[in-house]
C-alpha positions as CSV (number, residue, x, y, z in Angstrom):
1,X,42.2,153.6,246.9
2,X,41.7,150.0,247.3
3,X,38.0,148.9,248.2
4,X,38.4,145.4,249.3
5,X,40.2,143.1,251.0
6,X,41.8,141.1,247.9
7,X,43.3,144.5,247.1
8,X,44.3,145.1,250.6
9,X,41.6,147.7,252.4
10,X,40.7,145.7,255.6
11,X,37.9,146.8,258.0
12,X,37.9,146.6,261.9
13,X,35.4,144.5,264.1
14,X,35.0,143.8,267.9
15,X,35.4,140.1,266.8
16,X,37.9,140.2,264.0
17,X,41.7,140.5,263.0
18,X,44.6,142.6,264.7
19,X,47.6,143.4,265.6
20,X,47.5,142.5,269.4
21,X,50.0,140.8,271.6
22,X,46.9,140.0,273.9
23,X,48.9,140.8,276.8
24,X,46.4,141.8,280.0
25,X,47.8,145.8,280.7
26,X,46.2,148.7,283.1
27,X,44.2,150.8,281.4
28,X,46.7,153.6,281.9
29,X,49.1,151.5,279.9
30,X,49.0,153.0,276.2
31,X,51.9,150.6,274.3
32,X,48.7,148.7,273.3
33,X,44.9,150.0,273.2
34,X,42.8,148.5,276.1
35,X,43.0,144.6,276.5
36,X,42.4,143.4,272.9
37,X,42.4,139.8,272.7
38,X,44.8,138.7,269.8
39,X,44.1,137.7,266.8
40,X,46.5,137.7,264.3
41,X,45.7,137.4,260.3
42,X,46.1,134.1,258.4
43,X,48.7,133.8,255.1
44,X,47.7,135.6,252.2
45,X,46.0,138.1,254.1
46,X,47.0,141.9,252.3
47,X,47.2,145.3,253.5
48,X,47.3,148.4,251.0
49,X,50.1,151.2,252.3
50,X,48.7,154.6,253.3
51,X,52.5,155.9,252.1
52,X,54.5,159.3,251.3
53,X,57.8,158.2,249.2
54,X,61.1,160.2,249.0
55,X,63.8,160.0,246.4
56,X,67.3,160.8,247.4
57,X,70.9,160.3,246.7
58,X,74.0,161.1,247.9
59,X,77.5,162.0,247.1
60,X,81.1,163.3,248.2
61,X,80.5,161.8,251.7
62,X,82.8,160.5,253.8
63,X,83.2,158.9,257.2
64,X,85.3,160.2,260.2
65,X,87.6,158.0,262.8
66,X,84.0,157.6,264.8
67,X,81.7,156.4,261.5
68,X,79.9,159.4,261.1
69,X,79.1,161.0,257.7
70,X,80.8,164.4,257.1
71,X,80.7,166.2,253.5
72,X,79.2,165.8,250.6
73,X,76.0,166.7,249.2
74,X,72.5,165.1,249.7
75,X,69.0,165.7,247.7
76,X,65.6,164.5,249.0
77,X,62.3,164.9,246.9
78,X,59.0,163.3,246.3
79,X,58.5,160.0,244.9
80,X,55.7,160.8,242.7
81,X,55.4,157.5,240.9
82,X,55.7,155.7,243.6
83,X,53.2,157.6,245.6
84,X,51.0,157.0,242.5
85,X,51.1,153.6,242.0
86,X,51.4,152.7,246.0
87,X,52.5,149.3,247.9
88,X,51.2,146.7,249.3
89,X,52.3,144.5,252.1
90,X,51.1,140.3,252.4
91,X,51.1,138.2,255.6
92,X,53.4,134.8,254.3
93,X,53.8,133.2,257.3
94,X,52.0,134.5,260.6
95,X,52.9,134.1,264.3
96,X,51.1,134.2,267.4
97,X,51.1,137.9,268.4
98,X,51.6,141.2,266.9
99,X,52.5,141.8,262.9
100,X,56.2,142.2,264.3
101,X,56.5,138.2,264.5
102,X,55.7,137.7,260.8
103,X,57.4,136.5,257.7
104,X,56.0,139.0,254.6
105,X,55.7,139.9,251.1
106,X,55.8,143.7,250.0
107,X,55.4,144.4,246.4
108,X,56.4,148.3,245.2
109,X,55.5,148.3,241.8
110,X,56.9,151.4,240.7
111,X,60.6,150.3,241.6
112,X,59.7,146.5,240.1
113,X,60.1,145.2,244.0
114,X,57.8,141.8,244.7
115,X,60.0,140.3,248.0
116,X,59.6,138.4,251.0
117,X,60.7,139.6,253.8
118,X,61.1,138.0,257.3
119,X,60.4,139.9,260.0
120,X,61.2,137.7,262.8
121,X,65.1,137.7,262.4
122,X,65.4,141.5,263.2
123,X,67.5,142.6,265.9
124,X,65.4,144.3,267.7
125,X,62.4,142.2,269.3
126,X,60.1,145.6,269.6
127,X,60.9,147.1,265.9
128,X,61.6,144.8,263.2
129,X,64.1,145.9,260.8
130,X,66.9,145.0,258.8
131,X,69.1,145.1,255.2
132,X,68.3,142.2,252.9
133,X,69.7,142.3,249.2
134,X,66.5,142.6,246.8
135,X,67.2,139.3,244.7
136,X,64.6,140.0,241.5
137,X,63.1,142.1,239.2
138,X,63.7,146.3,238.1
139,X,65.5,146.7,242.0
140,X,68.1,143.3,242.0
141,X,70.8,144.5,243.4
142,X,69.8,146.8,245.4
143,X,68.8,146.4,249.1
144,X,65.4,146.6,251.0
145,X,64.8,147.3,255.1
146,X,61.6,147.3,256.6
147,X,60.4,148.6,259.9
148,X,57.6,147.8,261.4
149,X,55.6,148.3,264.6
150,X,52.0,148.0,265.5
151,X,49.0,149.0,267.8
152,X,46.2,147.4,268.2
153,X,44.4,147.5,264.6
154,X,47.4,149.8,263.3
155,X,50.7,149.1,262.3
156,X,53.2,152.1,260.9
157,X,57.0,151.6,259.4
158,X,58.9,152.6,257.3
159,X,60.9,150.9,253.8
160,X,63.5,151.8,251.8
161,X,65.1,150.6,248.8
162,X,68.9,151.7,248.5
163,X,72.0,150.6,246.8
164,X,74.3,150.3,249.5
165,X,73.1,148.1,252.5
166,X,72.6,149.7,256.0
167,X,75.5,148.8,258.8
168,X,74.9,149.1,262.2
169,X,78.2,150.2,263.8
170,X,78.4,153.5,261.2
171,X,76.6,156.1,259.1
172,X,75.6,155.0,255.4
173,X,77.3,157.3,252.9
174,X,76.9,158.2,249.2
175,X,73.6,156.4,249.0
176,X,70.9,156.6,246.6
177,X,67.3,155.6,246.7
178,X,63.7,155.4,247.7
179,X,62.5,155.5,251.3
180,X,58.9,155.7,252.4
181,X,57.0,155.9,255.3
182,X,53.7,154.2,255.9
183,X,50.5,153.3,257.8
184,X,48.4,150.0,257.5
185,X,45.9,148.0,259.7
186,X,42.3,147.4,259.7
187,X,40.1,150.8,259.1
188,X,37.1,151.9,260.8
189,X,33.9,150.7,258.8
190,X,32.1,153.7,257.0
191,X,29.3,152.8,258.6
192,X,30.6,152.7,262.2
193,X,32.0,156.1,261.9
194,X,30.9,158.8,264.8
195,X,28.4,161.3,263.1
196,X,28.4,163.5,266.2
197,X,30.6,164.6,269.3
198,X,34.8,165.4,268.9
199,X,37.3,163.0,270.5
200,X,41.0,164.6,271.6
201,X,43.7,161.6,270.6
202,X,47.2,162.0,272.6
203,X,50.4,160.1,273.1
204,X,53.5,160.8,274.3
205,X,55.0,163.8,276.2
206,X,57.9,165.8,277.0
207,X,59.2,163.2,279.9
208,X,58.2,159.9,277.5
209,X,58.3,161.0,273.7
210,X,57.0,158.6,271.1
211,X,58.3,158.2,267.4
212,X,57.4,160.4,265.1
213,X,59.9,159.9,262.4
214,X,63.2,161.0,260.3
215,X,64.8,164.5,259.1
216,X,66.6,164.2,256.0
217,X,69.5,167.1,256.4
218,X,69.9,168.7,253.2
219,X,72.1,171.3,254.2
220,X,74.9,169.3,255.0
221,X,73.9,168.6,258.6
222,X,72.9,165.4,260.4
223,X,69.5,163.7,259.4
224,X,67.9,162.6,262.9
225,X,65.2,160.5,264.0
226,X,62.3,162.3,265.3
227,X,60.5,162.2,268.6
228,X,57.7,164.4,270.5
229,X,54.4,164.5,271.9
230,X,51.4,164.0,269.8
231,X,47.8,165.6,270.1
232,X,44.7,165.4,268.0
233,X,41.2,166.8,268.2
234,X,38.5,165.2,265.4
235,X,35.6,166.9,265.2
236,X,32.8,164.6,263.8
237,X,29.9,166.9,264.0
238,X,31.7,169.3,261.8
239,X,34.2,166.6,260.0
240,X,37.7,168.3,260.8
241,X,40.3,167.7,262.4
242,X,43.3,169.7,264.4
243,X,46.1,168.1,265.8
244,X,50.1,169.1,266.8
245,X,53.3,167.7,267.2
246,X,55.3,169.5,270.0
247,X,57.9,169.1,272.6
248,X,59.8,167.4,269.7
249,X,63.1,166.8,269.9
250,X,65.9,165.6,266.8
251,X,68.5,162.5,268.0
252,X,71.4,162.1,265.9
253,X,74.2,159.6,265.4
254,X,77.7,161.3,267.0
255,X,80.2,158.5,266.6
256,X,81.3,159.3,270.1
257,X,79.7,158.4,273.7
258,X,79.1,161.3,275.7
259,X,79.2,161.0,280.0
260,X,76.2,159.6,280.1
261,X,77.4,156.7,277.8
262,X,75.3,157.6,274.8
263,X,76.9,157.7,271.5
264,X,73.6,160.2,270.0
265,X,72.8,163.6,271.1
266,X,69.5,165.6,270.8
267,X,68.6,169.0,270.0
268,X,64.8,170.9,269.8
269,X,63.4,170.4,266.0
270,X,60.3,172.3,265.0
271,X,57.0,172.4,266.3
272,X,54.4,171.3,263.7
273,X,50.7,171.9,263.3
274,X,48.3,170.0,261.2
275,X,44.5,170.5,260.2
276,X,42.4,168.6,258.1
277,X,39.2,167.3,257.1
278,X,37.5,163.9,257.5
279,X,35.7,162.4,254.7
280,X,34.2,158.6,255.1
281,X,37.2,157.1,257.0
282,X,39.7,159.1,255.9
283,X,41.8,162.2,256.5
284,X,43.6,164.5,254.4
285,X,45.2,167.8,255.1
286,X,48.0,169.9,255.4
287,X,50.7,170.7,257.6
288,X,53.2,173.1,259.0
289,X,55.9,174.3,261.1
290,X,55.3,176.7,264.2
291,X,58.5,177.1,265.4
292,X,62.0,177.3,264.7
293,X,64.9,176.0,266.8
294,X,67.5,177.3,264.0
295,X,69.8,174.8,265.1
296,X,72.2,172.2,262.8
297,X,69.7,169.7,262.7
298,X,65.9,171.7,262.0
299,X,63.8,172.2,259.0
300,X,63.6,175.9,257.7
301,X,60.5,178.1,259.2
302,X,58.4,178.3,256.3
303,X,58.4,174.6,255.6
304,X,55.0,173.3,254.7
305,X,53.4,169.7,253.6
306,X,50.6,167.4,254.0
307,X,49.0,164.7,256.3
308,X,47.1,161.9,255.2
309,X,45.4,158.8,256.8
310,X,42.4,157.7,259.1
311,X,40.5,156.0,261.7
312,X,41.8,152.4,263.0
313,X,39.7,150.0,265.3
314,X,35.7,149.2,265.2
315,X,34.5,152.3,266.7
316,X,37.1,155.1,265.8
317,X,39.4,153.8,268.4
318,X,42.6,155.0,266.7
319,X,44.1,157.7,264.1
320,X,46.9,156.9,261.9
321,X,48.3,159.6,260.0
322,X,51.1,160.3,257.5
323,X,52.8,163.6,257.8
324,X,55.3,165.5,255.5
325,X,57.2,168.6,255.2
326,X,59.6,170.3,253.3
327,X,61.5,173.5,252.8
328,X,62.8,172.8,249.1
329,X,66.1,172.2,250.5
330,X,65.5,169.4,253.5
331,X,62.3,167.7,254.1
332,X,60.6,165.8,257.0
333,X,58.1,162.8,257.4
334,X,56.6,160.3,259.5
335,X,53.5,158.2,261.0
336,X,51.8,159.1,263.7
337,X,49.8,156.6,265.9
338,X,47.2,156.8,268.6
339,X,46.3,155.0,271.2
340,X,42.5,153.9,271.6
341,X,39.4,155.3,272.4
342,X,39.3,153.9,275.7
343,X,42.3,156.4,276.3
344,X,41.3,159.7,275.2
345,X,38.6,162.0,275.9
346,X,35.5,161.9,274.2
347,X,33.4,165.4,274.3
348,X,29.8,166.1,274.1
């Protein structure tokens, strides 16, 4: 774990870096914590990737008349050298606002990936995202897409590394690759850390789910994107913490618009539960499915994995997790974000 900011571990204070837009919102607005004035990094400034990498591939697929994936066979496991060696992600050329504005560097050692990256020509003004061929070292060839959002002193997106590129208008077939999830921002100082007391951290609901991230099908079903309702009690006093993902809901790709002019549908996915423990700034622990929509498009009921991550903002204002699960056959993972302290309940 990287211990300073040359290596990319970069600490939060009242005065320092962020991720803000420095937009003016009511305090029951929670796209950004509280009124944070921004101040975005300069050049060469680094953040180390709180990551959980996936190997897959992909074969015998095909596309129907709409561009959506039918056949084949698919595989998803754990990158272990790449969650091993990590990734790291450098501000190049910096904007006025949040990181979403920014031209960057990520380096992946363990696929031989050192590329720049510019976020400012995605599509989509609120997510940044988009295929670019990988022009050097172990990966030429091959293609890299970033997404990125961020939060106040936390950002979370995802990357993968694929050798076919990603097209908009249909499903991506008989691909093979790495694809990772990740957190990254500036961490609550050890030393600023609550001692005593629990806070309860929430976002989202059943009316307005938030992003919680992708299903990768591996029983021959759609993979999704993943949405729900997150909550999350830390107990400092006693250094735990407990925390769920429900009301979540899979959307998936169909090819076809329905009556409502939407060319996705959604159907329930798994409840999840995690618990964990805190130690300095950090969390680790594991996780778990509670429920079990048994539908084309959930993960089995006994599927287990992990969370990792911590506390974002000067005083503990914001958790940022990494969550996984798997089955054996299909597997699951995401970020989760928080919104600030200013938001959430804080107990005696």
């Amino acid at each position: 774990m990287p211990t300073t900011p040359a290596a990319g571990y970069q600490t939060a204070t009242s005065a320092g870096y962020n991720f803000s837009d420095g937009q003016q919102r009511y305090p029951n607005q929670v796209d950004q914590p509280g009124n944070i004035p921004a101040r975005p990094a300069p050049a060469g400034t680094t953040f180390a990737l709180t990551q959980s990498a996936l190997a897959f591939s992909s074969s015998g697929q095909t596309l129907d008349a709409n561009g959506h994936a039918q056949g084949g066979a698919a595989s998803y496991g754990a990158d272990a050298a790449t969650n091993a060696q990590g990734a790291t992600i450098s501000i190049v050329s910096p904007q006025p606002g949040p990181i979403e504005n920014s031209v960057l560097s990520i380096s992946i050692p363990s696929l031989g990936v050192n590329q720049t990256y510019d976020l400012t020509k995605a599509v989509d003004p609120n997510v940044s995202s988009g295929s670019v061929p990988i022009t050097s070292g172990a990966s030429a060839g091959k293609y890299l897409e970033i997404s990125i959002s961020s939060l106040g002193w936390l950002a979370s997106g995802s990357w993968t590394v694929t050798n076919v590129p990603t097209v908009a208008t249909k499903d991506t077939i008989n691909a093979s690759g790495n694809v990772s999830v990740f957190i990254m921002g500036y961490q609550t100082p050890t030393s600023a850390m609550p001692t005593t007391g629990s806070a309860i951290y929430h976002a989202g609901s059943a009316a307005q789910p938030v992003g919680l991230g992708a299903f990768f099908n591996g029983n021959g079903g759609p993979s999704a994107a993943l949405a729900g309702q997150i909550d999350i009690t830390a107990d400092f006093a006693g250094g735990t913490v407990n925390g769920t993902l429900t009301n979540t809901v899979a959307v998936y790709g169909t090819g076809t618009y329905n009556s409502n002019g939407e060319i996705f549908a959604k159907l329930p996915w798994n409840n999840v539960a995690m618990t964990g423990s805190i130690s300095g700034n950090t969390i680790s622990g594991t996780s778990s499915v509670t429920s079990n929509p048994a539908n084309l498009t959930s993960i089995g009921p006994g599927a287990t994995g992990t969370i990792k991550g911590g506390f974002y903002g000067p005083t503990a204002d914001q958790i940022g997790l990494i969550w996984t699960l798997s089955d054996g056959k299909s597997a699951a993972l995401g970020t989760i974000t928080t919104i600030s302290k200013s938001n959430v309940i804080v107990l005696p």
